[in-house]
N, C-alpha and C positions, 0 to 999 in steps of 0.2 A: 696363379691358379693351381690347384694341387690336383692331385690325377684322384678322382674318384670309385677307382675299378679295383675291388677285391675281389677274395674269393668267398662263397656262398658261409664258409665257416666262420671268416673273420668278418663277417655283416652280420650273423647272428652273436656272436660271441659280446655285442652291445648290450644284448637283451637280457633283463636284471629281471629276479623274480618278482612278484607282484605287478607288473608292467601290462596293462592295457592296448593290445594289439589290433588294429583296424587293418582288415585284409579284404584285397578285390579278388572278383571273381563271381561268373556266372557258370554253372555248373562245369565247364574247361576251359571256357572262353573267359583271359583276363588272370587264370589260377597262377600262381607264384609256386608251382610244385618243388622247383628249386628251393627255395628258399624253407619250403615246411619239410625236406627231406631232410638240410642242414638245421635243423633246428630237431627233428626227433632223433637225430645222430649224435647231437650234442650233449641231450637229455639223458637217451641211454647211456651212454658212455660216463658220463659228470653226475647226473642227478641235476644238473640244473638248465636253467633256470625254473623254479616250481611257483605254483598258483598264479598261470596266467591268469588273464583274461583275455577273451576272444568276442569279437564285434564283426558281424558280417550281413550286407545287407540280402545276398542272394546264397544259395548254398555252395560255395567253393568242393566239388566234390563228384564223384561219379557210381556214387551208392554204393561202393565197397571199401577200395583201399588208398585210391588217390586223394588227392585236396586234402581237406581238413582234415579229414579220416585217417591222417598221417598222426598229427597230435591228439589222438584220444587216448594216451595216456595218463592212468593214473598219478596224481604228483603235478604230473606238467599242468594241466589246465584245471582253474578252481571255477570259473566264472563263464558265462557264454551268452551273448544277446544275438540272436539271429532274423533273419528273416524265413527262410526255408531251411527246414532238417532233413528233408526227407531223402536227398542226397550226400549227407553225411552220418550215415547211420548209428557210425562207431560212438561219434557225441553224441545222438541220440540215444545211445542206448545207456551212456552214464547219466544222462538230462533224465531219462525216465526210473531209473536206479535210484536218484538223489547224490550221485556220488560227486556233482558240482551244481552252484546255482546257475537258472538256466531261464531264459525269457526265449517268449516271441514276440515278435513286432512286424507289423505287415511293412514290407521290403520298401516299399517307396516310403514310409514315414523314416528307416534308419537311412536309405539313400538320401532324402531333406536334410535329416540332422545332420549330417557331415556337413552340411552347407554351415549349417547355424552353426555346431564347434567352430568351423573354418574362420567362419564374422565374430565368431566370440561371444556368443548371443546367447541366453540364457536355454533355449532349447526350442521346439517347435510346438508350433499352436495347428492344431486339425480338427476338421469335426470326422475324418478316416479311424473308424475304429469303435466310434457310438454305436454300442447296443449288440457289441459281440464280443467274443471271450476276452480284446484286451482291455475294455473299457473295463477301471479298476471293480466295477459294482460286478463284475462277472469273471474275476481274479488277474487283471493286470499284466494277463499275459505268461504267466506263471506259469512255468513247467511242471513245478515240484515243492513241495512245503518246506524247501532249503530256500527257495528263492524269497527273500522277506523283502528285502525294497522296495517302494513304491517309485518304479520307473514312470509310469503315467498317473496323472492326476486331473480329474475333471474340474472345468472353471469355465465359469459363467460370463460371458461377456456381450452386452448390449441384448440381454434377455435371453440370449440362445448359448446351449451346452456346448462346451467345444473341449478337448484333449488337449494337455500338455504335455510332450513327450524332452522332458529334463537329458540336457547336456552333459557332458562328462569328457575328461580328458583324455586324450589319446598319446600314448606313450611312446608307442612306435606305428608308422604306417607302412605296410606292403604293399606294393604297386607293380604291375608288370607293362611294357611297353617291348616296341620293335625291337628299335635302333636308340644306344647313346652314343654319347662322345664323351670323351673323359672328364668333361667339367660338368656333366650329370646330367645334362638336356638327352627328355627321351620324348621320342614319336613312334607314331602307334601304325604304320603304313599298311601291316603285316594282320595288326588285330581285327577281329569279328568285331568286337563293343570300344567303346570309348571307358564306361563303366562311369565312378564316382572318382575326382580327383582328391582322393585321401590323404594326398599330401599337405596338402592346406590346412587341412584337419590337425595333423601331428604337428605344424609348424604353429599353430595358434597356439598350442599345446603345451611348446617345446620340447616336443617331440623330436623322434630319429624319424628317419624317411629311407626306406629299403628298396631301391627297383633294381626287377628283375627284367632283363633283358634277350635277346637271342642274337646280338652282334653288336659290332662297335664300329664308329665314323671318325676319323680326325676330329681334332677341336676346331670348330665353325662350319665343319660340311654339314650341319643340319639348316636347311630352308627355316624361315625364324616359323614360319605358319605354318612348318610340320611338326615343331616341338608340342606337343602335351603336357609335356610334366618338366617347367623349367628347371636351367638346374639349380637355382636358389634353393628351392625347395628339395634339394635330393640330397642328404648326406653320402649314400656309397651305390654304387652301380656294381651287378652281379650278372655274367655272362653264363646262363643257362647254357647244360647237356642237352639237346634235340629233341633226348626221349623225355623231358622234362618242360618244354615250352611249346607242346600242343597249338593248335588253334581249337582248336577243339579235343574234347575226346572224342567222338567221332570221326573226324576232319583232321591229319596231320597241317595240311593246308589247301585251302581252296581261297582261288583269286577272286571269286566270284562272292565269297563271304566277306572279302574285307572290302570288298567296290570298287577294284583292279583290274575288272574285267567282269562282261556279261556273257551270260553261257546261254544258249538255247534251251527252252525249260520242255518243249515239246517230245526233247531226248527222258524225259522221267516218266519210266512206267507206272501202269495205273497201278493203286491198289487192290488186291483181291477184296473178292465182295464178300466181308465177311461182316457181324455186326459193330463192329468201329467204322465202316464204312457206311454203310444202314444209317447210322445216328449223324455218320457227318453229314450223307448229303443229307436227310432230313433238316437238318443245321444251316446247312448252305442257302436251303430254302429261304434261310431270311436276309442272310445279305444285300445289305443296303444298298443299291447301285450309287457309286458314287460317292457313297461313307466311308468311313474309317474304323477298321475292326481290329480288335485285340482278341488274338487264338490263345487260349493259355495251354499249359504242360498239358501231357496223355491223351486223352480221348481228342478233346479240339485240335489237336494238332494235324491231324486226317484233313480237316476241314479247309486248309491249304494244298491240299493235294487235288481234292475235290474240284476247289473252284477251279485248279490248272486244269486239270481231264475236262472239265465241261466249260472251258475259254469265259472263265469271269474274271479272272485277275486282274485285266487292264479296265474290269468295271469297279474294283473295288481296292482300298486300301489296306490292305494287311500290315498290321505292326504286333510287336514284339515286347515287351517291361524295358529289357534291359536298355533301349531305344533305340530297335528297329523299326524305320519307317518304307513301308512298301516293299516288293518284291517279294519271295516265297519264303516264309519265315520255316526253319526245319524242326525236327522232333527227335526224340531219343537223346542221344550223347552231343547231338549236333542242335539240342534246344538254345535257343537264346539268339542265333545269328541265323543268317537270310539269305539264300542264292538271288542274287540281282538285286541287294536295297536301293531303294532311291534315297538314302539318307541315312546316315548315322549319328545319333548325338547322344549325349551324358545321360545316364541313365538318371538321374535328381531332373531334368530339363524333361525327359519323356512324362516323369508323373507329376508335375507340375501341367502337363499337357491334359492328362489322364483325368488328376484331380478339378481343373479347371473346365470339365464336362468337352474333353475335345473327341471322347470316344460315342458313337452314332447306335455302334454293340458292340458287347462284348461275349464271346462263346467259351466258358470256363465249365472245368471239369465237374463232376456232380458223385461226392461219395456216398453223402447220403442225405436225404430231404422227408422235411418233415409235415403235421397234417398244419403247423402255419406257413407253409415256402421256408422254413429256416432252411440252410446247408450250410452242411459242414464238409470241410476239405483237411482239417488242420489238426485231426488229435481221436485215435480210434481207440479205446483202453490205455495200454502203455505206449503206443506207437504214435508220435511223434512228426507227423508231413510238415508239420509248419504253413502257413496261410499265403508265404512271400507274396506277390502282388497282387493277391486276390481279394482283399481289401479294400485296398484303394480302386482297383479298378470295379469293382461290385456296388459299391457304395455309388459313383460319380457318371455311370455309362448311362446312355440314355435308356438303354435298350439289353435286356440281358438275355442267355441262351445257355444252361445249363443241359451239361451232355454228360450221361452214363448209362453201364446197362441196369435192366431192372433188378439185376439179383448178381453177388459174386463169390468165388470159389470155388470152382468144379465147374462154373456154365459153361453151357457149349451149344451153338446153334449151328444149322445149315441154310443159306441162302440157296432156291432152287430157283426154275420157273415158275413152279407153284405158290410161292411163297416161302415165309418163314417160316422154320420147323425147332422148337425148342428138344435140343437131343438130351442137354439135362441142365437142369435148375440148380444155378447157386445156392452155396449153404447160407448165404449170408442178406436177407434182403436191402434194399438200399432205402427204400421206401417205410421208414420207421413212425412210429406215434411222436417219437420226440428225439430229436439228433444227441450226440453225447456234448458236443461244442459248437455255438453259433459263432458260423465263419462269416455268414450271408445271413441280415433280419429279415426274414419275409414281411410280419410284421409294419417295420418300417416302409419298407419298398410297396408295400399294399397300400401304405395311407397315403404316400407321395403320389400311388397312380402310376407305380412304373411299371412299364411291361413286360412280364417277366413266363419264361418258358422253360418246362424241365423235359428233356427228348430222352425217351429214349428207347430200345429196338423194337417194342411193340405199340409204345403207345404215346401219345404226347399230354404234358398238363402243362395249363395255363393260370398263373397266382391270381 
C-alpha cells in the first residue's frame, strides 16, 4: 500500500485544464480552503490550469475572499453550475459579467445528481423546479446568454410533467474530512456536516479524488464505522494549516457542532428586540408542536433563537438542508451546523427526506413577493443569491412561512412599549406587482391548497 499524503501543491499539480471539479462545502463547514489556496497559487504563478469547470451543490464561501472566491480568476474558471452564489460573490460577479458560463440549480437536485453520476445513471428525474426560473420554459437556470446548454429538460412521464437534470462527468473531486491514515481512509469526527460523498462521483467518472484533511492516524487506527470516505476512493490525502481547516467560519471549533458533546443552550442570550426579532416570533407562532421545521438562511434563522428564549425547542424539530436534524441550528458564518443535533446525515439523504414531504414547515427568507404569492430569493438585476435549497424545500413542505421586512435599504424601526415605530422606509419595497425571478409559484402552491404565509414587521398576508 503506498502512502497517500502529499503536499497541497503536489495534489493540485494533477489538475489539467479543461477538467470538471466537484467540490464540498457548505458555506465553511466541509470548505477544502487548502486546497483552493494551492490551486490559485498554482495559476498565478504557471497560468495553468485554465477553463475549469466548477460544480458545487451549496456555496463554499464566506461572501468575500475565502472558498470559491479564491478561484474567481479570470483564465482559471470557464464554467460554473452551482446551487447558491450568494456567498461567493467573486463568481458571481463574472456569472453576471458573462465572463464564464454559469447555472443555477436548486442545491438538493445537484446534492441527488452526485448520487446518480456515482451509479452512472443517466441523471435525475424531479418534479423540484416546475414552474420557476430553472424549469427550461422560464430559462434553465441560466445565469447569462453565454450559458447555451440545455442542463434540464422537461419530460412527460405517466401524464405528469417532471424535470430531467442530465449527468455529467467529474474530473476531479475535493472533499474534506477529520482524520486520515496513509492509505486514504478519512473520518469526519471533528466536522459540522457529513455533506455529499463526491468521491464516488469522480471514481465512476475516473476521476482523481483530493481530501483535505486536519491530521493523520497510523494505517488501521481508524474505527472501520468512522471512516467516511474509504480510501479506495481517495487518490492523495492533503494535511491542511489550521487557519485553513475551519469548522466553520464562524466557529474555529465547537464540540457541540459536531455531536461531541452537549452544551447548556440556556447560557445563549436573547436577541434584541429589534424587527428580525418582531418577524421571528411572529413566525414561531406557527410552529408545529411536534413537527419538523426547516429555518432557512437570514431572516428565519432568528426563529431558532426565538423558540430557545421562549422553551419550545424540545416541542419542535429544527433541521437544517445540509442535514441537520434537531438541536439549535445557527446563523451567519456558523449557518449550516447546530449547537446540540440529534443527528447528522448526508446532505443527498436530508432532501430526499425534504423532497419525500418529511418537512410539516418550512420558514424561508422572503426578498420579494408578488400580487400572485410568487417569491423570489435568487436573482435581483445583476445580483445573483442563488435559490440553493429553497426549491426543493418550497415546492414539498406541507406548510410554508415566508419572513422579510416590508421595505429594504436605509429601513429602520424602533421596538418600544408602545409599539412599533417606523424611523425610516426602505428604498426598495419588497412587496412588487410582479417579482424579477420565480423562486416560489404562488400560483402553484394556490391550486394544491397549500398554506402559505408572508410575515412581515407590520403586517401578515396569507396566499
Amino acid at each position: 500500500m503506498r502512502d497517500k499524503v502529499v503536499s497541497a501543491a503536489e495534489a493540485v499539480a494533477i489538475i489539467r485544464s479543461g477538467d470538471t471539479i466537484a467540490t464540498s462545502g457548505f458555506v465553511g463547514v466541509g470548505t477544502p480552503d487548502e486546497i483552493y489556496l494551492a490551486l490559485e497559487r498554482r495559476f498565478l504563478e504557471t497560468g495553468r490550469p485554465r477553463g475549469l469547470g466548477l460544480v458545487f451543490a451549496a456555496a463554499p464561501g464566506d461572501g468575500k475572499e475565502r472558498g470559491l472566491n479564491r478561484l474567481a480568476h479570470e483564465g482559471l474558471v470557464a464554467r460554473a453550475v452551482g446551487g447558491h452564489w450568494a456567498l461567493v460573490p467573486r463568481l458571481g460577479k463574472m456569472a453576471a459579467e458573462g465572463a464564464i458560463q454559469a447555472w443555477n440549480l436548486p442545491l438538493g437536485c445537484v446534492s441527488q445528481l452526485f448520487r446518480e453520476i456515482a451509479g452512472r445513471r443517466p441523471g435525475l428525474l424531479s418534479r423540484v423546479g416546475l414552474g420557476t426560473f430553472v424549469d427550461p420554459r422560464q430559462g434553465g437556470g441560466r445565469l447569462n446568454p453565454k450559458s447555451t446548454d440545455d442542463l434540464v429538460k422537461v419530460m412527460e412521464i405517466g401524464g405528469r410533467e417532471w424535470l430531467f437534470y442530465e449527468a455529467f462527468p467529474v474530473d476531479v473531486a475535493v472533499v474534506r474530512g477529520t482524520t486520515a491514515d496513509p492509505e486514504g481512509n478519512v473520518s469526519m469526527e471533528r466536522e459540522a456536516l457529513l455533506l455529499d460523498n463526491l468521491a464516488m462521483a469522480a471514481k465512476a467518472s475516473k476521476g482523481f479524488v483530493i481530501a483535505q484533511v486536519e491530521r493523520l492516524a497510523a494505517t488501521g487506527a481508524l474505527p472501520a464505522k468512522q471512516v467516511a470516505v474509504p480510501g479506495v476512493l481517495v487518490d492523495c490525502v492533503v494535511v491542511a494549516a489550521p487557519e485553513n481547516h475551519l469548522q466553520t467560519y464562524g466557529t474555529p471549533f465547537s464540540a457541540a457542532f459536531s455531536g461531541q458533546l452537549r452544551v447548556p443552550l440556556d447560557r445563549v442570550p436573547p436577541l434584541a428586540l429589534d424587527e428580525r426579532k418582531i418577524i421571528a416570533r411572529r413566525c414561531a407562532f406557527e410552529l408545529p408542536m411536534g413537527g419538523v421545521v426547516n429555518l432557512g438562511i437570514g431572516m428565519p434563522e432568528a426563529v431558532a433563537a426565538v423558540a430557545q428564549e421562549e422553551n419550545l425547542l424540545q416541542h419542535v424539530t429544527l433541521t437544517a438542508e445540509p442535514g441537520i436534524i434537531g438541536g439549535m441550528p445557527r446563523g451567519g458564518l456558523d449557518f449550516g451546523a447546530a449547537v446540540n443535533p440529534s443527528a447528522i446525515i448526508a446532505q443527498n439523504q436530508q432532501f430526499d427526506f425534504y423532497d419525500g414531504g418529511g418537512l410539516d414547515l418550512a420558514c424561508l427568507g422572503l426578498a420579494q413577493a408578488d400580487a400572485a404569492g410568487n417569491v423570489n430569493v435568487s436573482r435581483f438585476g445583476g445580483r445573483f443569491a442563488g435559490a440553493g435549497g429553497f426549491v426543493n424545500i418550497t415546492q414539498n413542505a406541507r406548510r410554508l412561512v415566508f419572513a422579510g421586512t416590508f421595505t429594504a435599504g436605509g429601513f429602520r424601526v424602533e421596538a418600544t412599549g408602545a409599539g412599533l415605530r417606523i424611523v425610516s422606509e426602505g428604498r426598495s419595497p419588497k412587496l412588487v406587482a410582479a417579482v424579477e425571478e420565480i423562486t416560489f409559484n404562488g400560483r402553484l402552491a394556490a391550486e394544491a391548497g397549500r398554506p402559505v404565509l408572508y410575515v412581515t414587521e407590520r403586517c401578515v398576508f396569507r396566499l
